[in-house]
BARO-245775 format. One record per atom (N, C-alpha, C): x, y negated, z; residue in three letters. Coordinates in steps of 0.05 Angstrom, whole numbers, plus 5000, padded with zeros to 4 digits. Example, Ala and Ser with C-alpha at 12.3 -4.5 7.8 and 13.67 -1.06 7.14 Angstrom:
526451145156Ala524650905156Ala526450665156Ala525750455142Ser527350215143Ser525849995157Ser
//
This chain:
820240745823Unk821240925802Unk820441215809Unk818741315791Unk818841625793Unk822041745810Unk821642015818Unk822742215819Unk823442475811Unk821942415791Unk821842715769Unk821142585742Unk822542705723Unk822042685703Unk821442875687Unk819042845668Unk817543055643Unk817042905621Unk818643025603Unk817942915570Unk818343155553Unk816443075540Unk815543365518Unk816543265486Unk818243515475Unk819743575459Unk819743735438Unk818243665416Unk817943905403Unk816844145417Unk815044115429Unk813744355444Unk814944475466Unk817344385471Unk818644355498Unk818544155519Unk817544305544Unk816744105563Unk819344035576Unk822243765574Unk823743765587Unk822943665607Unk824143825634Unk823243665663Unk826243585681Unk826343445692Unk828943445706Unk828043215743Unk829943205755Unk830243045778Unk831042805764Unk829542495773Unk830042315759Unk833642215766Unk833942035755Unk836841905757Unk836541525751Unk837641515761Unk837941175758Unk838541135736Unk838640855723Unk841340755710Unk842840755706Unk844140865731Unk846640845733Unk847241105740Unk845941305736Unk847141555739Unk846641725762Unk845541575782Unk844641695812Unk842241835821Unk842342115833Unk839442225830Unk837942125849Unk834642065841Unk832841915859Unk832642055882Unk833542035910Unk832242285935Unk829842175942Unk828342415944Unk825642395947Unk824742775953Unk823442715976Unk821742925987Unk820643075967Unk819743375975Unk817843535956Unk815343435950Unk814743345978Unk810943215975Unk811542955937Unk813042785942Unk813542575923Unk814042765903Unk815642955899Unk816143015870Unk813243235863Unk812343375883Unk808943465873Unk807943205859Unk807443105883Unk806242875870Unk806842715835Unk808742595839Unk809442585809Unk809042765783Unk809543025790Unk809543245779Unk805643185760Unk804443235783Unk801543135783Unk800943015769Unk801442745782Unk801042485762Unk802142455737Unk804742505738Unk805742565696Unk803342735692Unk803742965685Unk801643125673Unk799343125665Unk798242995687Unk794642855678Unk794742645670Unk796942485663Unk796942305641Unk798442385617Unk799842565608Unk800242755583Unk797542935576Unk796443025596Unk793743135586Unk791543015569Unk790342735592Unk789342585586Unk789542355560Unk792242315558Unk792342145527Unk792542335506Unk792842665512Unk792642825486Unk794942925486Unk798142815491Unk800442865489Unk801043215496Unk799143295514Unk799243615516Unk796543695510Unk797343815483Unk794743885477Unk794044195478Unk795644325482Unk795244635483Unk796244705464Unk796345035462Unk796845145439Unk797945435445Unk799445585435Unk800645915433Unk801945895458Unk803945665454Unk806945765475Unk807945475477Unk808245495505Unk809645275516Unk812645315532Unk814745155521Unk816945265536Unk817445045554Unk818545135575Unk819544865603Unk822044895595Unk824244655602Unk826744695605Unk827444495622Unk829144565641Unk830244475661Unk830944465697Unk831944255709Unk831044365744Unk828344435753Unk827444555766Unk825944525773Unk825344595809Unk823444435830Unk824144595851Unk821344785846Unk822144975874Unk819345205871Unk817344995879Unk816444845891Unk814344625909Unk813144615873Unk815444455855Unk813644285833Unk813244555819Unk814744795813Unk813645055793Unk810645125802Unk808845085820Unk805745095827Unk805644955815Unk805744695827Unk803644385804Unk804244525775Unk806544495763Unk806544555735Unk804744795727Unk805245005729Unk803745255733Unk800545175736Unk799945015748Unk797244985751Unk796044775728Unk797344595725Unk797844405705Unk796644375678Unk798144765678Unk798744775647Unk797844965627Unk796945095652Unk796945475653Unk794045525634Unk792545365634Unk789745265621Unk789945295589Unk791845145586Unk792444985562Unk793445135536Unk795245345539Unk797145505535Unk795845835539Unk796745935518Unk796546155514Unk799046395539Unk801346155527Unk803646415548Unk805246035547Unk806246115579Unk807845995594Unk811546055597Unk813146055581Unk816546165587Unk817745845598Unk819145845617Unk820245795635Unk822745795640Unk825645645635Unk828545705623Unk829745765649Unk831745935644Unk833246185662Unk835846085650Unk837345925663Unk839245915652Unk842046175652Unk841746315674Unk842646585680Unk842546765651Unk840946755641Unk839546895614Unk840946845591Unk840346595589Unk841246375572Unk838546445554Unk835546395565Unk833746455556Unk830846325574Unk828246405558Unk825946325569Unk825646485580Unk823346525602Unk822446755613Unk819546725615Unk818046925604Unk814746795608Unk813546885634Unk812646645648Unk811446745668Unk808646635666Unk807446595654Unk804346665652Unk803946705623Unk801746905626Unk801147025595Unk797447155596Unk796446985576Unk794347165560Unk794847205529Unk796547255530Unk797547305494Unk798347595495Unk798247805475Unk799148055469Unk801948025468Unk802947735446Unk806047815441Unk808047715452Unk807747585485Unk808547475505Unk807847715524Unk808647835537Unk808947975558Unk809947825585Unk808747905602Unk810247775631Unk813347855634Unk815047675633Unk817247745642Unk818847805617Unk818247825588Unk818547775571Unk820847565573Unk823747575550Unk824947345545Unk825047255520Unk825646975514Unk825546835494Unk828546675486Unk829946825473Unk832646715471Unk833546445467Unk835146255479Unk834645995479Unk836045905445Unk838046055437Unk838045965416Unk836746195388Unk836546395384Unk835546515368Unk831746495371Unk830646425387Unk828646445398Unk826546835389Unk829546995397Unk828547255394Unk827047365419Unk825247515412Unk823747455436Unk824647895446Unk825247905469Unk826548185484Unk823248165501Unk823048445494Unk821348575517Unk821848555544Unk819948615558Unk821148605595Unk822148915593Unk824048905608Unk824549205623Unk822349365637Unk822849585634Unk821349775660Unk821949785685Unk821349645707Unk822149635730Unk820449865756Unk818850055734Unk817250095744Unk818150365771Unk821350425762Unk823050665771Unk824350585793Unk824150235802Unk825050135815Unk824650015848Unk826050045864Unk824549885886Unk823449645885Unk822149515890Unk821049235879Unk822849015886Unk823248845875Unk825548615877Unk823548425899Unk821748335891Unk820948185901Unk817848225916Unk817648205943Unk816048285972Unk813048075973Unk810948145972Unk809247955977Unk808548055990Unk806847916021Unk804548056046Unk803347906040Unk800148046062Unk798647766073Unk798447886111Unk798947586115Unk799247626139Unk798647316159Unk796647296182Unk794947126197Unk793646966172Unk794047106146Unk792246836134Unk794246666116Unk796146756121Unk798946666101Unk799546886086Unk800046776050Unk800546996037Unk804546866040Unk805647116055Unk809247156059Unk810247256031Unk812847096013Unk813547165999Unk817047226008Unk817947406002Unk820347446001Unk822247645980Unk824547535971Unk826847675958Unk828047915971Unk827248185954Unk827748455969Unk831248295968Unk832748425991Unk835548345990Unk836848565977Unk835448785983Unk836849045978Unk836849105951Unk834948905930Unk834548975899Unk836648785883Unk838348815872Unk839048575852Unk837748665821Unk836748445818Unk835048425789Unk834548105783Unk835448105751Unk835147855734Unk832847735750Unk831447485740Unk828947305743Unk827147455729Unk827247525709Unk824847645691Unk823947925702Unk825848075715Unk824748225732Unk822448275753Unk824448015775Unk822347835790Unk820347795788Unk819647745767Unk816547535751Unk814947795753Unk816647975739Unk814948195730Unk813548305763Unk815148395783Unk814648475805Unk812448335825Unk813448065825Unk810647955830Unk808547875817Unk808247885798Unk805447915782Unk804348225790Unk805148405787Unk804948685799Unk803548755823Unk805248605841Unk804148595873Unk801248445877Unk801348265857Unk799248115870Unk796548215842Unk796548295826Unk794348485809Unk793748715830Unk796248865847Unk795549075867Unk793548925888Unk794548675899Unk792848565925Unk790248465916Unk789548405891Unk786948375883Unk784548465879Unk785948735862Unk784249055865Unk784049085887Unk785348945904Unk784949155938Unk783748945956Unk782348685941Unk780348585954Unk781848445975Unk784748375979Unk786548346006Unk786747866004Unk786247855971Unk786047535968Unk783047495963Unk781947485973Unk778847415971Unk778847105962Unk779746965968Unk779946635959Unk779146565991Unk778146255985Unk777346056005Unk778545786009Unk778445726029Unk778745446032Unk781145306018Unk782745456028Unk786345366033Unk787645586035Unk789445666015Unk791745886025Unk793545806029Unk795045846046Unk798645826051Unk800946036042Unk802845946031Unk804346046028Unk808045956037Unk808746266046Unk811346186059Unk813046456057Unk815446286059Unk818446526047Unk820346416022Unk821646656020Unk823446566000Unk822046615972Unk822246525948Unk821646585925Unk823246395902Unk823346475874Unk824646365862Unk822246125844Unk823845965825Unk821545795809Unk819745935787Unk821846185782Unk819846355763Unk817746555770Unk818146595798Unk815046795812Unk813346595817Unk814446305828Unk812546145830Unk810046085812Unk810746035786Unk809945925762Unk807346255759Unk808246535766Unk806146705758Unk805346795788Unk805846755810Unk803646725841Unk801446455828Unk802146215819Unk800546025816Unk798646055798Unk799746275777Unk797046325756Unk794046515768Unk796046675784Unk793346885800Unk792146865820Unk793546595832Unk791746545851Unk790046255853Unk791146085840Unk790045775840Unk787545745836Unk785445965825Unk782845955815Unk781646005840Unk783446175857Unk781746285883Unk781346085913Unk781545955910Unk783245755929Unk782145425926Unk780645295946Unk780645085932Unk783344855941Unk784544955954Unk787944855954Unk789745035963Unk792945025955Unk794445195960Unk796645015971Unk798345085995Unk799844896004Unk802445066010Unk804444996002Unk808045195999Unk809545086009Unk810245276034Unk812845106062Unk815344996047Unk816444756064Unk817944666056Unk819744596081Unk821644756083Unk823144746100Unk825144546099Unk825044346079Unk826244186088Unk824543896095Unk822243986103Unk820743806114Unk820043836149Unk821144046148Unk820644096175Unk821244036196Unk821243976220Unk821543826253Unk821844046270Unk823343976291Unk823244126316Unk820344196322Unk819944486326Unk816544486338Unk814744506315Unk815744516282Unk814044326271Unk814944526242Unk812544686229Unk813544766206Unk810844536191Unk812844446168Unk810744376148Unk810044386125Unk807844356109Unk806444606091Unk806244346068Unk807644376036Unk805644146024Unk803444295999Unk802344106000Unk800444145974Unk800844215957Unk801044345935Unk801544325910Unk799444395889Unk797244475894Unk794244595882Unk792244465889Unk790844345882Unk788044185897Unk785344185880Unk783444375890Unk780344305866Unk779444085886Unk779744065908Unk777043975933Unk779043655939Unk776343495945Unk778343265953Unk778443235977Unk778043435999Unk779143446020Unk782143616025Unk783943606002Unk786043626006Unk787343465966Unk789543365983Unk791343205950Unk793543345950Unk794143345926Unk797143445921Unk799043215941Unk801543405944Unk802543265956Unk802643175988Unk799643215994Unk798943286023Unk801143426045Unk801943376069Unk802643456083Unk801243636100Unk802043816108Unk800643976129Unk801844086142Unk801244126178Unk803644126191Unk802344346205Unk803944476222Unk803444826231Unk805844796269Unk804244826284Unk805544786311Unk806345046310Unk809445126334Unk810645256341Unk812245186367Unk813445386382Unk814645366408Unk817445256390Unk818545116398Unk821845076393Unk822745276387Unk824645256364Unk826745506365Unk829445516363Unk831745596366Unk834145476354Unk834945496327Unk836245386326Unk838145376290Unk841145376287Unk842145566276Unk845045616268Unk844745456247Unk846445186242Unk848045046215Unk850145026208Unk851245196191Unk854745256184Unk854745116161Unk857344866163Unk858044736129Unk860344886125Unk859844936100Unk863245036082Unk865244806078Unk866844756085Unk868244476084Unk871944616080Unk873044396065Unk875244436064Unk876644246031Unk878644226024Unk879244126009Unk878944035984Unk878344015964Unk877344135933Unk879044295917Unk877144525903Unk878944655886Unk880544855896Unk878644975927Unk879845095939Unk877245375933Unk875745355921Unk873345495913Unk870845535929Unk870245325947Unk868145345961Unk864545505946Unk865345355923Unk862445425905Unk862445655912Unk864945795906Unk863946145900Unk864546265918Unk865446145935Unk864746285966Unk862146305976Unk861346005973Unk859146035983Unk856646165978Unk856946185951Unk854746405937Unk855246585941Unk858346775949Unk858747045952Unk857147095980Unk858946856001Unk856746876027Unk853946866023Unk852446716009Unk849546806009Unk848747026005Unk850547185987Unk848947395974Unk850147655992Unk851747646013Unk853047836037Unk850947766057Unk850347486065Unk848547516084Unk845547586073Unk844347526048Unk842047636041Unk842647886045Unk843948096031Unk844748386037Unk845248516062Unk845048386083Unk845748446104Unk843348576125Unk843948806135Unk840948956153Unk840048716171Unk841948566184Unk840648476208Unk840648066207Unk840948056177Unk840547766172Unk837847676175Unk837647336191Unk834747256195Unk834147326166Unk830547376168Unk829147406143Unk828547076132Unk829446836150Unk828846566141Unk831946436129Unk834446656134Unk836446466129Unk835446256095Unk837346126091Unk836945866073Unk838945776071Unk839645606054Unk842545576038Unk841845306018Unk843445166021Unk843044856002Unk845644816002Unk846144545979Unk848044455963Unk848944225977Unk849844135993Unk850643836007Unk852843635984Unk852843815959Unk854543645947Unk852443565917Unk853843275910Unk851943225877Unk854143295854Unk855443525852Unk857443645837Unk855943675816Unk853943755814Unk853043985789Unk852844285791Unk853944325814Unk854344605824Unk851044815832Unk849544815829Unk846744845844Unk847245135839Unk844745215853Unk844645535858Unk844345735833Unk844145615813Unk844445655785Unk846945775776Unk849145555774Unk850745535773Unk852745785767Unk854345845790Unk855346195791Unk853946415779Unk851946315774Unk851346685765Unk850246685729Unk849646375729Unk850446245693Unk854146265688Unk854746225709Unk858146225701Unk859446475691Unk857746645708Unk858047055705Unk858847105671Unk856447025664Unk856447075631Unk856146915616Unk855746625622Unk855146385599Unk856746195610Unk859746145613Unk861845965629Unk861045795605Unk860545715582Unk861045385562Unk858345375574Unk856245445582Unk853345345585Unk853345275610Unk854045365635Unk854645315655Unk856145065660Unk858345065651Unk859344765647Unk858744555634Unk857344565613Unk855944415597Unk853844325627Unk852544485630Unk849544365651Unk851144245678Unk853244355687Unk854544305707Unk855143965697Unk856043845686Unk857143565672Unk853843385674Unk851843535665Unk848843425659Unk847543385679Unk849443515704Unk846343595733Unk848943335754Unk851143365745Unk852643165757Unk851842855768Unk852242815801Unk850342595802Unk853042455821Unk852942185826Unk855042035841Unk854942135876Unk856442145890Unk856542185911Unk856641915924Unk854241865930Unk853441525944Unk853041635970Unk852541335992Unk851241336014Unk848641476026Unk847541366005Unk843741415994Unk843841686000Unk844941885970Unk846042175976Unk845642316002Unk849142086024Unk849042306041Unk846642296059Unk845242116064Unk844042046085Unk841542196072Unk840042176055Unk837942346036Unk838742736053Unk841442766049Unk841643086055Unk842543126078Unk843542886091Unk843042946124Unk840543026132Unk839142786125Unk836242816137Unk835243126128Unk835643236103Unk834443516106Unk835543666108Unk837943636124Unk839143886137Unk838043926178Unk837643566179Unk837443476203Unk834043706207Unk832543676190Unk829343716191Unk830044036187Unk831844216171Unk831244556175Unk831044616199Unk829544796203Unk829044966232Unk830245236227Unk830045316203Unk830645606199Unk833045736213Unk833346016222Unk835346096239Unk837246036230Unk838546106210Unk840745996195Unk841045926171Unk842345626173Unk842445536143Unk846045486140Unk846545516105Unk848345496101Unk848645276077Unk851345076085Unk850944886065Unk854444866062Unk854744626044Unk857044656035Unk857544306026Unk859744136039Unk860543876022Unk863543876003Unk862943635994Unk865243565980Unk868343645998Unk869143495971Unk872443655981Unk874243415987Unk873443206000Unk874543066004Unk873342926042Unk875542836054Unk874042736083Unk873042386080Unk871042416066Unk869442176068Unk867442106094Unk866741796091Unk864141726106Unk862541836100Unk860842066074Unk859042066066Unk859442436077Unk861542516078Unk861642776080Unk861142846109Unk862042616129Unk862142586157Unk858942536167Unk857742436150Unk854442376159Unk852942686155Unk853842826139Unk851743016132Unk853743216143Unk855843346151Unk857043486166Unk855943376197Unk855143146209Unk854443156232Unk851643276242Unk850743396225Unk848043536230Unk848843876223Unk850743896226Unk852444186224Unk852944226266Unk851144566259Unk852744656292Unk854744876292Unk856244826267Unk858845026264Unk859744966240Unk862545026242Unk864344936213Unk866245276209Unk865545326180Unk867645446168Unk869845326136Unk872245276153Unk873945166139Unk875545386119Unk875445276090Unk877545376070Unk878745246059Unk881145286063Unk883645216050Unk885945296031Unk888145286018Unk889945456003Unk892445416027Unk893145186040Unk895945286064Unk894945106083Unk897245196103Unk897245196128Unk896444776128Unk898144746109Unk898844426112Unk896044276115Unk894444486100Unk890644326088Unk889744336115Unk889544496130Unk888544566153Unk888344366174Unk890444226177Unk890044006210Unk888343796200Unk888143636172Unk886243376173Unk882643506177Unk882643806169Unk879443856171Unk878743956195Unk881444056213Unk880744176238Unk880043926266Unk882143676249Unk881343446261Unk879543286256Unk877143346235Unk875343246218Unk872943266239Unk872543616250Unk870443726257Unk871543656290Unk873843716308Unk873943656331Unk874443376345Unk874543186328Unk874142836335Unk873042626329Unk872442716296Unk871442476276Unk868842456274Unk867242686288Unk864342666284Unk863042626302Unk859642606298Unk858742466333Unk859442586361Unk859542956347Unk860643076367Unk861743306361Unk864243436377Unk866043586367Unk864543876352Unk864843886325Unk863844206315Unk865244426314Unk863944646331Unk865644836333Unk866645006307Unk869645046303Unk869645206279Unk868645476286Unk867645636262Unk867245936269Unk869446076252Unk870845976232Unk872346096216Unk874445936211Unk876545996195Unk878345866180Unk879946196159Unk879246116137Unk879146166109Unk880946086099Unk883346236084Unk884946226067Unk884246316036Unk885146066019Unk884746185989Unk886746275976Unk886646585976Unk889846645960Unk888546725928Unk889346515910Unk887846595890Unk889246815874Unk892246815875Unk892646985859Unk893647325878Unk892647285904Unk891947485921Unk890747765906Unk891648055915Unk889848225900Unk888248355922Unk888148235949Unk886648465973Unk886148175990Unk883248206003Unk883048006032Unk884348216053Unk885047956069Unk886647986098Unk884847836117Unk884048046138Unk883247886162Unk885147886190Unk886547686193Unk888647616214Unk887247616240Unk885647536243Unk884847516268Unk881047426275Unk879647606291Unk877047556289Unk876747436313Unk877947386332Unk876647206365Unk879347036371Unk878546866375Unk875846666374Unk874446676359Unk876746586338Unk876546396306Unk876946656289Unk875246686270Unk875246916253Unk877146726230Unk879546876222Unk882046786207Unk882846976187Unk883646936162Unk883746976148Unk884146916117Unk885347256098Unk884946996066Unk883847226055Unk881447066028Unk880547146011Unk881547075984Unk880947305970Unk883147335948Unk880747175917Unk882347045901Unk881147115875Unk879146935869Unk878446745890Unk875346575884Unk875846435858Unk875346595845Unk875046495812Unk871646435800Unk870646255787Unk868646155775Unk867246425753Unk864946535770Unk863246735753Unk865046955772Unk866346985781Unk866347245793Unk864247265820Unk863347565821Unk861647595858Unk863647615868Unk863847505886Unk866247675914Unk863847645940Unk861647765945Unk859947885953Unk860648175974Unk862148255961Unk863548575973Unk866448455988Unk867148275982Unk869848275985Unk870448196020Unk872248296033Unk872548446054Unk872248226080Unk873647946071Unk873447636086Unk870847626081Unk869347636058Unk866447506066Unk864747706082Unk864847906072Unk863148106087Unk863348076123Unk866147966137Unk866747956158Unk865847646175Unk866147466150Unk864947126155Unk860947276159Unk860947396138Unk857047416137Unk856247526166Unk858447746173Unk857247786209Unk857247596225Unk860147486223Unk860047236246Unk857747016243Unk856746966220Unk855146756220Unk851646916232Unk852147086230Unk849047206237Unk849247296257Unk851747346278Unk852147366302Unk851747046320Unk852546876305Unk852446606315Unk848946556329Unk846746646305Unk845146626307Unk843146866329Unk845046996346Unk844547166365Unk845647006402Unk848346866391Unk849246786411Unk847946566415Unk846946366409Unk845246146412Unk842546156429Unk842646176457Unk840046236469Unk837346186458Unk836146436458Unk832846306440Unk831046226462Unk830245986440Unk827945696466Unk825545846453Unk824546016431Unk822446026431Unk822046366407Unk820446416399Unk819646646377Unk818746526353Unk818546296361Unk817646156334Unk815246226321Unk813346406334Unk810346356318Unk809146206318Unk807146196299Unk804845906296Unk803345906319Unk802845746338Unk800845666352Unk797345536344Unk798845346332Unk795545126321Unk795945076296Unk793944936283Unk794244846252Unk793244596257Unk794744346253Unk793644096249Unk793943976222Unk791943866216Unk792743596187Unk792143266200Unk
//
C-alpha cells in the first residue's frame, strides 16, 4: 500500500499521509514517500489526468522531502503553483510565471480572493540561505517572525541574489541541509532543479550515529533515483532528547510549541535543534498557530489528521527518534502511561514532566525512574496553573520546578517566564553532555 496519497479535485491537488482502513497512518520513511510522491505523479501526468493549465492549488500534509518531488513534478505544467497554509486559512503561491500570481501571493481558501504579498523588503530576512563545502544551508532567521508567504517571498529573493552572483553554477548533485518550511521548499525547487542533475534534502530522521543521510528528491540522470539514499560520514556526536510527558489535558501541545519557539529565539540554541510530534493526536506543527486565529479550522483538521495510537505507531517513532543525531531534539507523547508511550520515551535522554497537582506527579516520576530500559533523568517538573495569572519558578537545581500559567489552545506563551527558564536548561543540557566529536563531514559515500 502506498504511503502518500494524491488525488486531484477540481483543480485541486489533494495530498495527504496514507491511512488504512481502518484509520491508521501508513509509517514509512521519507525516501518511500519521495518515492511514491514520484510515482503518483508520472502516472497522473502520463494518462493526461494533469494536464496543466493557469493555477494549480495543493491542499494538504505535506513533508518538506515530498514539497521538492511535487515542486519539480509540477512546476512545468502550471503557470503559478499556491500551496495551502493552513495558518492563513489560505493558498500561498510558491512558484510563479504568471503576472497575476505573485510569489508569496495569497489565495483565500474560501473566497478565493487573491491578497498581494507584503513588502518585506524593510525587513531582516526571515529566512537564511548559504552555500557552503558544496551544500546549499537553509535556515529559519529565529530572530524574524513572519507568516509562510513571507518566507517564500525571502527565499526566492536570496536565491535570484545567489544566481546573479554566479554562487549556484549547477552540476552533478546539490545537497541541501537545515531547517526550512514546505513552502520555501516548493520555490528553492523551482530555481534550482534545472541546474542540477539531482538534488538530495537531509533527513534527519534518517540518520545513524556517525551517519548523516541525504535523500533524493530531484533526479534528470539515472545515476541517481528519487528516493535514493545518500549517506555523508562524520565523527560521533552527542544528542540531547527531551520528551514532554505528563498527563492529558494538562496542555503539553502548547507548551511545547511555546518551547520551540523560546528555544528557536534563543542566542545560544544549537542551529540543528528539531522538534517532532511523538503523538497521532492531530496536533502537528500546524496546529497552534492555525488555533491563534482559525480555532473551528484547526479543529476541524485536528479530527481529519487524527490517527489511532497502535504498536506500529510507537515503534515507527521510536525508531526516528532513535536515528536523530541533532544536538537537541524535542518531542512530546500521549497523556496516558502506556506500552506504546514507554517504547518511544525509551529513546529519550531526559524527561520534562507537566502536570496540574502534586498527586499527577509520582506515577510519571516513576514512569521515567523504573519502568523504562533505563532510568531517565528528569530535567524539569512543570506545573499547569491554568487559571494562574504569573509563572513561578520554585526551584532551578537540580530539577528546574515550577508553574506555568494559562496553557490555553492558540495562545504563544513563548515569553512566558517557566518556558523561557525550561528553554535554557534544555540548551544547557546540550553543553553538559561531553562532546565525542564537531560533527563535520568527513567523506561522501553512496
Amino acid at each position: 500500500m502506498t504511503p502518500y496519497s494524491i488525488q486531484l479535485d477540481n483543480n485541486v491537488l489533494k495530498v495527504d499521509f496514507a491511512k488504512t482502513p481502518e484509520g491508521e497512518t501508513i509509517p514509512a520513511d521519507g525516501d518511500l514517500i519521495v518515492q511514491a510522491v514520484d510515482t503518483r505523479l508520472e502516472q497522473m501526468i502520463s494518462s493526461g489526468e494533469l494536464k496543466g493549465g493557469n493555477l494549480l492549488k495543493i491542499y494538504g500534509r505535506i513533508s518538506v522531502l515530498a514539497g521538492y518531488t511535487l515542486a519539480h513534478k509540477v512546476a512545468h505544467l502550471y503557470r503559478a503553483i499556491a500551496v495551502s497554509d493552513t495558518r492563513l486559512k489560505a493558498y500561498v503561491v510558491v512558484v510563479t510565471t504568471a503576472s497575476e500570481y505573485s510569489l508569496g501571493s495569497r489565495i483565500d481558501f474560501e473566497t478565493g480572493e487573491i491578497q498581494p504579498p507584503q513588502s518585506s523588503s524593510d525587513r531582516e530576512p526571515s529566512f537564511l540561505i548559504d552555500w557552503d563545502n558544496n551544500i546549499l544551508n537553509t535556515r529559519i532567521n529565529p530572530a524574524v517572525r513572519v507568516d509562510g508567504d513571507l518566507i517564500v517571498q525571502a527565499a526566492g529573493l536570496r536565491l535570484e541574489q545567489m544566481l546573479s552572483a554566479d554562487q549556484l553554477k549547477g552540476g552533478k548533485l546539490l545537497r541541501i541541509y537545515g531547517r526550512s518550511t514546505v513552502l520555501a521548499s516548493f520555490a528553492i525547487a523551482s530555481q534550482v532543479a534545472h541546474l542540477y542533475s539531482a538534488i538530495a534534502v537531509f533527513d534527519p530522521k534518517l540518520g545513524d550515529r556517525g551517519l548523516d543521510r541525504y535523500i533524493v528528491t530531484i533526479s534528470h540522470s539515472p545515476q541517481y533515483q528519487v528516493g535514493q539514499t545518500l549517506e555523508l560520514e562524520y565523527e560521533p556526536r552527542s544528542a540531547v532528547k527531551v520528551v514532554l510527558c505528563g498527563p492529558a489535558n494538562t496542555g503539553k501541545t502548547v507548551l511545547k510549541e511555546g518551547l520551540k519557539l523560546a528555544i528557536l529565539e534563543h542566542p545560544d540554541a544549537p542551529e540543528d535543534f528539531y522538534s517532532i510530534s511523538g503523538c497521532p493526536d492531530g496536533d502537528g506543527s500546524f496546529y497552534s498557530e492555525t488555533a491563534q486565529k482559525y480555532p473551528e479550522l484547526a479543529k476541524q483538521l485536528k479530527q481529519e489528521y487524527k490517527a489511532k495510537f497502535t504498536p506500529e505507531f510507537a515503534t515507527s517513532k521510536a525508531r526516528d527518534i532513535q536515528r536523530i543525531s541533532n544536538s537537541l531534539l524535542l518531542f512530546d507523547v500521549g497523556g496516558k502511561i502506556t506500552t506504546e508511550n514507554q517504547v518511544i520515551m525509551s529513546q529519550a535522554t531526559h524527561a520534562v514532566i507537566l502536570v496540574k497537582t502534586e498527586d499527577e506527579i509520582h506515577a510519571w516520576k516513576h514512569l521515567c525512574e523504573t519502568e523504562l530500559d533505563k532510568p531517565l533523568p528528569i530535567a524539569a517538573i512543570v506545573y499547569s496553573d491554568y487559571h494562574g495569572q504569573v509563572d513561578v519558578i520554585e526551584s532551578d537545581s537540580p530539577v528546574l520546578q515550577g508553574k506555568v500559567h494559562y496553557l490555553e489552545r492558540g495562545e504563544d506563551v513563548s515569553n512566558r517566564l517557566m518556558v523561557k527558564a525550561l528553554a535554557d536548561r534544555l540548551i544547557n543540557l546540550t553543553r553538559e553532555i561531553p562532546s565525542q566529536a564537531d560533527g563535520q563531514i568527513q567523506s561522501h559515500k553512496i
